[in-house]
Steps between C-alpha positions, in 0.01 A plus 500: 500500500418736815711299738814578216398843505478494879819342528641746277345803678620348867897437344504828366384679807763254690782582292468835407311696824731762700707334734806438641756242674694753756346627824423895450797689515651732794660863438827511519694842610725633242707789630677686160788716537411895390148410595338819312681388197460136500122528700598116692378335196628201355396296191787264406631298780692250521567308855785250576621412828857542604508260815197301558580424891577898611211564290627766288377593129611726247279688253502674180223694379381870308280708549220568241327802655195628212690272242740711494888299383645851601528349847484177373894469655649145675489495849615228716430413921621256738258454779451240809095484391350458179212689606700809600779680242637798572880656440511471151761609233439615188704351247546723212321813430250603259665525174501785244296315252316186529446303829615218734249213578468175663768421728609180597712341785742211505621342811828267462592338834587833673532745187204721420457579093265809368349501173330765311343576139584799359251590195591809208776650779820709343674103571272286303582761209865455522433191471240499247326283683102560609500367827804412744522273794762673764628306810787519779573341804375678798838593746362545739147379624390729796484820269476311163825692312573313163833451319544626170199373282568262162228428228383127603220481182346713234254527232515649144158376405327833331119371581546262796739431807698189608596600822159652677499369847785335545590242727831368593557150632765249552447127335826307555852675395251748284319830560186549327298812432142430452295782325165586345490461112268755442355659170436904499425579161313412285247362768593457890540121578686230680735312308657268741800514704880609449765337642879567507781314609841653608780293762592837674390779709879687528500489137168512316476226199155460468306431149162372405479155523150459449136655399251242683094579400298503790190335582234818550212294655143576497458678820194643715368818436140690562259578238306665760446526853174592790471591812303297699368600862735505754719672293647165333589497132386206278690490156436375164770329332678511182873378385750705399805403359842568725750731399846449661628846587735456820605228725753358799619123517632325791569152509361228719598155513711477170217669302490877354160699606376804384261752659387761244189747376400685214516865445324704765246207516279246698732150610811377576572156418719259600703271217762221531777358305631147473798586295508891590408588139152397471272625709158372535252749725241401748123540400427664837637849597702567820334805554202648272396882541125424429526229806680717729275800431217355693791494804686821445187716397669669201631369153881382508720512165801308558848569296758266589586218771793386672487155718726305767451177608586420907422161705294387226309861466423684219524905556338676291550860445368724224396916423139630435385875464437611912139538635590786649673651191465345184802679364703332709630096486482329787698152623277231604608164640295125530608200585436143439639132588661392154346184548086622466576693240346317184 
């Protein structure tokens, strides 16, 4: 009976302690245009690279300064470094009512694509729709100016949204946007993932294919924590269960991944798909605040991830509230051979 409950007590400790797979992350510098507007903060990113060899990357992103979706506008970056982005343009302006939010970036051979929500704006009541996903293709990449703008996706869901986050990708002849399926009212939760299929990008045919539940695992979390001498903090665990709130894919070797967090909250996990509808998460974070703080010397709270995979590497990169100002969302960036990641 006490080796059970020892065995018990040891496997819990094991599975559900603070900790992480991912090497602590670096800053990254994130230049915005109209810096005393936009305060260089970014909270939604989204990475791809445009020519692997040259090294060069594009990037869209907004900025989140105070929570405030006032600023909350698309901006997008091309830069030679992914740990330096400056020269940004602002994609479309703060509207009169509602907000934009989480930008995303689609790179076809050459051809750069921008995509934006817009949520409650003088649009989305024309169309009497709640939330709108806007997109163009960018014309011309040094400066970021987009051609006229279609409606890709959108949502009439009163209590709930089918297009939070999304996520476009190409599988075969077919594009796909992957977004959150996410409950507002009556009680905030996860509901699994959207996707949409459409065969153009000229000519916008997209429609909801699919509403896939999601597998919200058990993840770590502190009950409470100590500091010990030294200045090293010892935790006490407890599992929470994982609430999908955004997320990036990229695929690797004919499988979908997914990096993705929880609402202003403590991991970001990694999860895979065999058949790129089902995804099935790992039981270890890739990067867990509670971990890191012992690093970092201040408490992270992380918002959304984007990845890349190069020569078998996994970059990471991912926003948490600044140490130096905690209004402000910083871009942080790990990295990781695909193959010791577990």
């Amino acid at each position: 009976m006490l080796a059970g409950f020892l065995f018990l007590g040891v496997w819990y400790c094991v599975r559900f302690y603070p900790q992480q797979q991912m090497p602590i992350g670096r800053e990254v510098c994130v230049l915005t245009p109209e810096p005393e507007y936009y305060q260089n903060d970014c909270l939604h990113p989204c990475i791809r690279s445009l020519d692997e060899e040259m090294g060069r990357y594009v990037m869209t992103y907004s900025p989140y300064y105070q929570w405030n979706n006032k600023v909350e506008n698309p901006i997008i970056s091309f830069s030679s470094s992914w740990l330096d982005w400056n020269n940004g343009r602002v994609l479309t302006d703060t509207p009169q009512s509602g907000y934009n939010s989480d930008p995303n970036v689609f790179v076809s051979d050459t051809t750069v694509y921008a995509f934006w929500r817009a949520c409650g704006t003088p649009l989305c009541t024309e169309l009497g729709k709640e939330e709108v996903v806007l997109g163009s293709r960018i014309v011309e990449n040094e400066t970021g100016t987009l051609a006229d703008y279609q409606v890709f996706i959108s949502n009439d869901w009163q209590y709930g949204d089918v297009t939070q986050s999304p996520v476009l990708v190409k599988k075969g002849d077919k594009y796909r946007f992957y977004a959150v399926w996410y409950e507002y009212e009556p009680m905030r939760k996860n509901r699994g993932i959207a996707i949409w299929e459409g065969t153009s990008l000229s000519q916008p045919d997209f429609y909801l294919s699919d509403t896939v539940a999601f597998d919200n695992p058990l993840v770590c979390d502190k009950l409470f924590q100590r500091r010990l001498g030294g200045g090293r903090i010892l935790f006490f665990p407890i599992p929470k269960r994982y609430d999908l709130w955004h997320f990036d894919l990229f695929e690797y070797r004919g499988r979908l991944y997914m990096v993705s967090c929880a609402e202003k909250d403590d991991n970001i996990m990694l999860s895979v798909s065999e058949d790129w509808y089902h995804f099935k998460t790992l039981k270890k974070p890739l990067v867990n605040n509670h971990f890191s703080e012992n690093f970092v010397g201040y408490r992270q709270y992380y918002y959304k991830p984007t990845a890349l995979v190069q020569n078998d590497t996994l970059f990471l990169f991912y926003t948490a509230n600044s140490r130096e100002d905690s209004n402000r969302n910083q871009l942080f960036v790990t990295k990781k051979l695909m193959s010791e990641i577990k």
